[in-house]
C-alpha positions as CSV (number, residue, x, y, z in Angstrom):
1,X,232.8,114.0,244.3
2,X,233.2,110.6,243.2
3,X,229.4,109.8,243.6
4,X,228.9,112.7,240.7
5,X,232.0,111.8,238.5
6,X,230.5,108.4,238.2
7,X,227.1,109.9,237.7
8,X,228.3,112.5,234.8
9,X,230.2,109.8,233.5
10,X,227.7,106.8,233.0
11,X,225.5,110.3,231.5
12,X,228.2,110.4,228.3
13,X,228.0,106.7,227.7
14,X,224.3,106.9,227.5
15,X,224.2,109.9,225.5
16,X,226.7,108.3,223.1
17,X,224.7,105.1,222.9
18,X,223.0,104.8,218.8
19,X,219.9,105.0,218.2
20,X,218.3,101.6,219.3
21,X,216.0,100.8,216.3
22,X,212.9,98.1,215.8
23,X,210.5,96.5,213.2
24,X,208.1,99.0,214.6
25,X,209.3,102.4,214.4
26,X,212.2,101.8,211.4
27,X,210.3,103.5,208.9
28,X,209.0,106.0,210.4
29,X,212.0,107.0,212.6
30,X,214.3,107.2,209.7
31,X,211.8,108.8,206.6
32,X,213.8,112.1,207.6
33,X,217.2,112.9,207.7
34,X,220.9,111.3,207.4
35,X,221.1,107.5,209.0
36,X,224.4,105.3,209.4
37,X,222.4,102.2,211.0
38,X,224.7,98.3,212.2
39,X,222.2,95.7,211.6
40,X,223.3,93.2,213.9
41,X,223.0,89.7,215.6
42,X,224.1,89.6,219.4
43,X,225.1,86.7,219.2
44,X,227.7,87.8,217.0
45,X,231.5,87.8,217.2
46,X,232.2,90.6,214.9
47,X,229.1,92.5,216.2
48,X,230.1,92.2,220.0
49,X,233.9,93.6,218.5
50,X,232.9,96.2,216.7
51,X,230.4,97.8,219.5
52,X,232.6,99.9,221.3
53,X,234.2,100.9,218.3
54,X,230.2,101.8,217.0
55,X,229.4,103.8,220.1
56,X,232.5,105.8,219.8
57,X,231.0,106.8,217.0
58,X,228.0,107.6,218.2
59,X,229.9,109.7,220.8
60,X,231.4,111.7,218.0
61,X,228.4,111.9,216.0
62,X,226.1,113.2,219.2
63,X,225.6,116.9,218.4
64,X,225.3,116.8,214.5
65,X,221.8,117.1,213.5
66,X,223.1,116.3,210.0
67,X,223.4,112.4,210.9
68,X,221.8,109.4,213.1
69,X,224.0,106.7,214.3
70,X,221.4,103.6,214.9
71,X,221.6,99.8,215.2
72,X,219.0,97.2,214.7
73,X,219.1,93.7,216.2
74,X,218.5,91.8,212.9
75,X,217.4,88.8,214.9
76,X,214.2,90.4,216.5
77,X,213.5,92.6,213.6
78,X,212.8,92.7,210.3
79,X,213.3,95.9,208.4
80,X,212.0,95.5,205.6
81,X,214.5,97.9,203.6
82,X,217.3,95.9,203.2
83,X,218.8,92.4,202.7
84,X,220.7,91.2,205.3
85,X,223.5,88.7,204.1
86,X,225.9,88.6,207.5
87,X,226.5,90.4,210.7
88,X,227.3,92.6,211.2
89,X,226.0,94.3,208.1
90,X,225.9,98.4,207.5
91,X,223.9,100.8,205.4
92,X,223.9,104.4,204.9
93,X,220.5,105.9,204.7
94,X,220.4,109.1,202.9
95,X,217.9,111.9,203.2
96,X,215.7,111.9,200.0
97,X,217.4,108.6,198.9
98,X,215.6,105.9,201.5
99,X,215.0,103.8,198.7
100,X,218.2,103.9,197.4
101,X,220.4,102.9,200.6
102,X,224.4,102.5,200.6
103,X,225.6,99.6,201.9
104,X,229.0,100.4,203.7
105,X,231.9,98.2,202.5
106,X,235.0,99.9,204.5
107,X,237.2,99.8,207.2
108,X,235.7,98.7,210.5
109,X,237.7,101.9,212.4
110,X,236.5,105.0,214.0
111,X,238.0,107.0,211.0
112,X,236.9,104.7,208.4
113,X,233.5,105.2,209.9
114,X,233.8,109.2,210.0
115,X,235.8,109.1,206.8
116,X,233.0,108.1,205.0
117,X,229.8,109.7,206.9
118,X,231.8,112.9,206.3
119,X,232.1,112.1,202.6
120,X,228.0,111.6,202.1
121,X,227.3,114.3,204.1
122,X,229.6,116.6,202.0
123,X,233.1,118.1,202.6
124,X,233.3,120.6,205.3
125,X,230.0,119.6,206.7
126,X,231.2,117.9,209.5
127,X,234.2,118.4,209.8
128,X,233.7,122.2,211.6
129,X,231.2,120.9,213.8
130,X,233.7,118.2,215.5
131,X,236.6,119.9,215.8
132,X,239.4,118.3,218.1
133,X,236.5,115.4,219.2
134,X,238.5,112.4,218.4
């Protein structure tokens, strides 16, 4: 029993993991759809801080085809689409709006995260679809 609890278990954390982004397949993994993507240096203080924090929202994001929650090591990869000033550094990737992305200037939270993911995606939007997943 405790062979398969630890099994299911270490299953959710990789399911909750973001999307693990490169040079190579940035734009072309994210022409479609919603993206909330950490650019990020591992090195990094703030980075290594605010990881568990990022894959908890991963976690809450995981069945909502309406968003991607990704991360891109800055310092193996250039992407091309946005200027990276410090780490780590955020941007939301819109559908139809790739070339226009948001850079995210709020709280570093769980709810500051989801606050505003909800808000581009549209009241109600997501808000149905996670119900009681905090």
């Amino acid at each position: 029993l405790l062979l398969v609890t630890l099994i299911l278990v270490g299953c959710a954390l990789v399911l909750a993991e973001p999307v693990e982004l490169t040079a190579e397949n940035f734009s072309e993994t994210t022409k479609e759809g919603n993206w909330f993507i950490k650019f990020f240096a591992p090195w990094c203080g703030h980075c290594k801080s605010l990881a568990p924090i990022y894959e908890e929202l991963g976690e809450h994001f995981k069945d909502n085809d309406n968003v991607v929650i990704a991360k891109m090591d800055s310092t193996a990869n250039d992407n091309g689409a946005v200027q990276i000033r410090g780490f780590p550094t955020i941007y939301w990737f819109g559908a139809g709006a790739k070339d226009s992305p948001v850079e995210y200037q709020g709280g570093r939270d769980l709810a500051s995260f989801v606050s505003f993911i909800d808000g581009q995606l549209g009241s109600g939007a997501v808000e149905d679809e996670h119900a009681g997943h905090d």
